[in-house]
N, C-alpha and C positions, 0 to 999 in steps of 0.2 A: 583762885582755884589753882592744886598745884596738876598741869599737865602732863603724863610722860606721853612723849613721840618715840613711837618707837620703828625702823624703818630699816632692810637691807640694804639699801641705796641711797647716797647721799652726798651734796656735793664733796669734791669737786669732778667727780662724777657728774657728767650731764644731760640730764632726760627729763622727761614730766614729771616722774616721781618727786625726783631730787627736789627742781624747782618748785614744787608743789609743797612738796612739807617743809623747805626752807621759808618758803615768804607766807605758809600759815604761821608755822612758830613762831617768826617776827610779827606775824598783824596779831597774832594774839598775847603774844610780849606786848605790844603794843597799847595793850588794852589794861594792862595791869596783872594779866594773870603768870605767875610760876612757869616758866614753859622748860624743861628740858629734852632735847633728842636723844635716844641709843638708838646707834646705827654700828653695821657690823664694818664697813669701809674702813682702811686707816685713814690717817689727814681730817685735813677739813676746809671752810674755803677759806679763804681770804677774809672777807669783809668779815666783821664782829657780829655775833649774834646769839642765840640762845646758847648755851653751857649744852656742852659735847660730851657725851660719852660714849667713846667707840670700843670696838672687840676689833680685835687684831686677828685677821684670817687670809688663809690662803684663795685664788678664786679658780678653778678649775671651770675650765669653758665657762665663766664668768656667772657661775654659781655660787651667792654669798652663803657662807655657814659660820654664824658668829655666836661667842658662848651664849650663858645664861644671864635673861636680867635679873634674875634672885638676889644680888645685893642691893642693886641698884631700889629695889623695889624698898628694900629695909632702908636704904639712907635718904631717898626723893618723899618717903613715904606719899606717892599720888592721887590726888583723889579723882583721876581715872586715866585710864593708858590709853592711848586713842597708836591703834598699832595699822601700817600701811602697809600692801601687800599689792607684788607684781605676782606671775603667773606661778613662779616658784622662789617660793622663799619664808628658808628653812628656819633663818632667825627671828623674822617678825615672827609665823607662826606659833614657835617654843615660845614666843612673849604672851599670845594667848593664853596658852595653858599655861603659862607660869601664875599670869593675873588671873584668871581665873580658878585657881587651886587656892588662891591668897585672898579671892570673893572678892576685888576690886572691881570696879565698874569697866567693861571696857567697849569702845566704841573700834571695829575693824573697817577700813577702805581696803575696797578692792580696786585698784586701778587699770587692772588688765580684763582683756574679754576671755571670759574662760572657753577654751572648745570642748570638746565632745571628752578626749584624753584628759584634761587638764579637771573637767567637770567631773569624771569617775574618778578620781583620785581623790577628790576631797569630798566627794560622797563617801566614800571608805574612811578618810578621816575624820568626819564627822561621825558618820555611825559607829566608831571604835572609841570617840570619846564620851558618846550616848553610854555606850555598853558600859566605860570606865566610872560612870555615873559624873562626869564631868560636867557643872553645870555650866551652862552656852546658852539658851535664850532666854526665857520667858520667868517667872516665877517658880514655877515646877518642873519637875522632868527634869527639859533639856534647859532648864530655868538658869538664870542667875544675875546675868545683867548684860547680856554680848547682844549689843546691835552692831548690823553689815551695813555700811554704809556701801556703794558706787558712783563712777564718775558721769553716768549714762545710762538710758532705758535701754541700751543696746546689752550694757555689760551686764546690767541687772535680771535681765530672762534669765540666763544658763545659771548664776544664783540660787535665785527664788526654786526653780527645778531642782538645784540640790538640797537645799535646806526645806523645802515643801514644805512652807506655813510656821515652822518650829522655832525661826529665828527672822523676828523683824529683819527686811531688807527698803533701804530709802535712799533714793537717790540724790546725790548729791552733787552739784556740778564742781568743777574747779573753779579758783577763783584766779579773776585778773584783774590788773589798774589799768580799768579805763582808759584813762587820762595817759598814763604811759604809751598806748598803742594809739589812740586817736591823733590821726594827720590831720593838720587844721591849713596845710597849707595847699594851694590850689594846683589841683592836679593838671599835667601836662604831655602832651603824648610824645612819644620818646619814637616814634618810627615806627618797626617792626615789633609786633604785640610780645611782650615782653611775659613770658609764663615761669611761676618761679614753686619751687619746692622747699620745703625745711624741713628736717627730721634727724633724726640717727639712721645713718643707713646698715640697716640692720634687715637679714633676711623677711621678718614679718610685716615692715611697712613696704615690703615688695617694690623695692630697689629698682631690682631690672624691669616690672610690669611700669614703673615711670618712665623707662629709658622707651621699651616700645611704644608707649604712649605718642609721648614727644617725636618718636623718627617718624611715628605714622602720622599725624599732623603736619608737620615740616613741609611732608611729601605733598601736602595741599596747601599749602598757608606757608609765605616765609616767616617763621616767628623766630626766637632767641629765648634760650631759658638758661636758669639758673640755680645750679642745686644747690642747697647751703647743707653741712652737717658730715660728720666722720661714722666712721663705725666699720665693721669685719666686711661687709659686702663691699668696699670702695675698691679696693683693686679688682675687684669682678666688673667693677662698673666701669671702670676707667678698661679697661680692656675690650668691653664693647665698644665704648664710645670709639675706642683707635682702630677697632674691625670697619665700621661703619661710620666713619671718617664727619664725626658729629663734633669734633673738639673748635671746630669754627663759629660755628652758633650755637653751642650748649657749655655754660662755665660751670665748674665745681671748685665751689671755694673752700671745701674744708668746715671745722667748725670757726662760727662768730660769735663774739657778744651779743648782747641784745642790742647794743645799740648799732651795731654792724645792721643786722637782721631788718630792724625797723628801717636803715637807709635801702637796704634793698627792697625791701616791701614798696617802700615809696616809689619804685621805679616798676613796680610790676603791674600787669592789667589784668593778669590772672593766678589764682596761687591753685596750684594742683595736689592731692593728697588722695592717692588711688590705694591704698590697706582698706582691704575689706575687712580685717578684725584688728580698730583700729577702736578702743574704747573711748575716749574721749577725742583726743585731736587739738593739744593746746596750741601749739604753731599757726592749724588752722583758724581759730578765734583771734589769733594776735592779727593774722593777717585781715577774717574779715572786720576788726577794732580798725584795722590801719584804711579801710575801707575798698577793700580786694574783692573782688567776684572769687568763690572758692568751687571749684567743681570737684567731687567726694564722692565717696560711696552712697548709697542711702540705707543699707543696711549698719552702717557702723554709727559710733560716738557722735559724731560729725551730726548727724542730723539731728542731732539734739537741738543745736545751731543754726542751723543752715535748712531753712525750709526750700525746694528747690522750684525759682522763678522768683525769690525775693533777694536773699542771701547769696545766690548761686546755684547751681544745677546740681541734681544727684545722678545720679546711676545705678543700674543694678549689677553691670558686667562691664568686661574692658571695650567690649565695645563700643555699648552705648557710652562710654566712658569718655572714647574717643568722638562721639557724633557730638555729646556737649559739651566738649574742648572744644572742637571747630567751630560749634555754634558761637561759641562766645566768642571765638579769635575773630569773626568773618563775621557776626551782629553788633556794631558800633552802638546802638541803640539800645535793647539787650546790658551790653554792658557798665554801658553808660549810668542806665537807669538803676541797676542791681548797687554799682560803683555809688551812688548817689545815698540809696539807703545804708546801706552799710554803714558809709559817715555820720551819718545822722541818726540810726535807731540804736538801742544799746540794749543789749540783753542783759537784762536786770539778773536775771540769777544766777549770772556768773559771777558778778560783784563781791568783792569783798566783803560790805557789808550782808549782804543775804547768804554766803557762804557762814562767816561766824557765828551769824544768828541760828543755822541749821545746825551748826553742830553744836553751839550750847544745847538747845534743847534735846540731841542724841545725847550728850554727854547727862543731863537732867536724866532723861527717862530712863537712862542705863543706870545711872545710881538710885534711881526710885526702885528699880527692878531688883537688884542687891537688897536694897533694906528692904524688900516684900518678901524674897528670902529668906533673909537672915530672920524673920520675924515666923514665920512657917516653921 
């Protein structure tokens, strides 16, 4: 099968997205099938992998707008574009309608939780490509062959709300190597409760609601944490921390490899991830793979994962946020036993294998969808 990926974001650029559709297109190279990216980023990473092809763009406040795939479409000729999609983004989208103007099959990931703004905006984009007679779901109508996939029953509500029944929506988790994140070696307590974060620090995974988190904690419990990850909110953060005289027992290391990441997980008792509209949460799966108690929202991604008293504790607010932080840092037992499962159960649907297997079959149903079409 020949695959386009198609994506705004991409390494060496680095986020969920990037990592996400880098090590699909290799598991699915992998398998034998065609796999090429368009991504609108220049560069690309290091390591060898699927055939590249980028649009050259400016990024204003880190808004990609990259040309047209309309050639790309005539030389890959694809037999379906499987196009990924953050909250805003202007060049996966024009890939939709470019494939779907050209009747190829296409499968979209939404990777972001859309809010309330983010969800009227592409209700209006939909209903102006209804009106344009543009076909987007089913066989007729809004018919043609676009199935929505998401990363999460969290992301997928606000969705299904805008496309109301007219375009399959199916959830689809990310995938991870196991075996990559599972610690096989014997855990050992390191002193003071060691609570660690990873992410892009970026205003929406709410930077500074981890910083109060952690001071308010501290104040009860001596613990030590550890933020790993770069991004526009770090000198905001680094400027609390020197208000509030927290650069003793709280480190920021900037961003890591993964294999940095997994050494630090190894020393951590608990991994924190407080974004209430946080669709999925790959960090946090790496961490509970490494076998981490995760304390999370419960409205967000995360609980797709993380049931809370097995995987870790949820929350609904910063408070309680903060009462099951403390519970885990001040319940030895509690921890222990959360810490226990984690190493040992595996969340089958995040697999590699059960990830591929879902989207062949989106990629199936969306090309049956076209030739029902084209046959109409």
């Amino acid at each position: 099968m020949r695959i386009l990926h198609v994506s705004d974001c991409f390494l060496p650029r680095l986020g969920g997205i990037e990592v996400q559709v880098d090590e699909l297109s290799r598991a699915q190279a992998g398998l034998g099938h065609e796999v090429t990216v368009a991504t609108a980023p220049p560069g690309g990473p290091e390591a060898p992998g699927p055939e590249e092809h980028r649009r050259p763009l400016r990024l204003p406040w880190e808004l990609p707008v990259g040309g047209s795939i309309g050639p790309l479409l005539d030389t890959v000729k694809p037999d379906v574009v499987h196009v990924h999609t953050g909250v805003v983004s202007p060049f996966a989208w024009r890939a939709v309608y470019r494939a779907r103007r050209a009747r190829i099959p296409v499968v979209l990931t939404v990777h972001s939780l859309w809010g309330p703004l983010s969800g009227a905006c592409y209700r209006s984009l939909f209903a102006l490509w209804a009106r344009t007679g543009l076909p987007l779901g089913g066989t007729s109508g809004w018919g043609g062959g676009l199935i929505v996939t998401t990363v999460s029953e969290a992301a997928a509500v606000p969705i299904r709300e805008v496309v109301r029944g007219r375009v399959p929506v199916e959830v689809v988790s990310n995938g991870i190597d196991t075996a990559e994140w599972r610690d096989t070696r014997p855990w050992l307590p390191t002193g003071r409760i060691h609570v660690v974060a990873v992410g892009r620090l970026a205003p929406r995974k709410e930077p500074m609601t981890l910083l109060r988190l952690l001071r308010a904690v501290r104040a009860e419990v001596p613990i030590r944490a550890t933020v790993v990850g770069d991004g526009p909110a770090r000198r905001t953060m680094e400027r609390y921390i020197r208000r509030h005289r927290m650069s003793g027992w709280l480190t920021m290391t900037g961003r890591l490899e993964r294999s940095e990441v997994r050494e630090v997980l190894a020393t951590a008792d608990i991994f924190l991830a407080p974004a209430r509209r946080e669709s999925f949460g790959l960090a946090a799966l790496e961490a509970r793979l490494s076998g981490v108690p995760v304390v999370a929202q419960a409205g967000s991604g995360i609980a797709d994962f993380v049931s809370s008293g097995e995987e870790g504790l949820l929350a609904g607010s910063a408070g309680e946020l903060t009462d099951a932080l403390l519970k885990l840092a001040t319940d030895h037992d509690l921890r222990d036993s959360i810490a226990m499962h984690n190493r040992t159960a595996e969340p089958v649907r995040c697999t590699w294998p059960a990830v591929l297997e879902a989207f062949e079959e989106c990629y199936e149903r969306s090309g049956t969808r076209v030739a029902a079409r084209a046959r109409s």
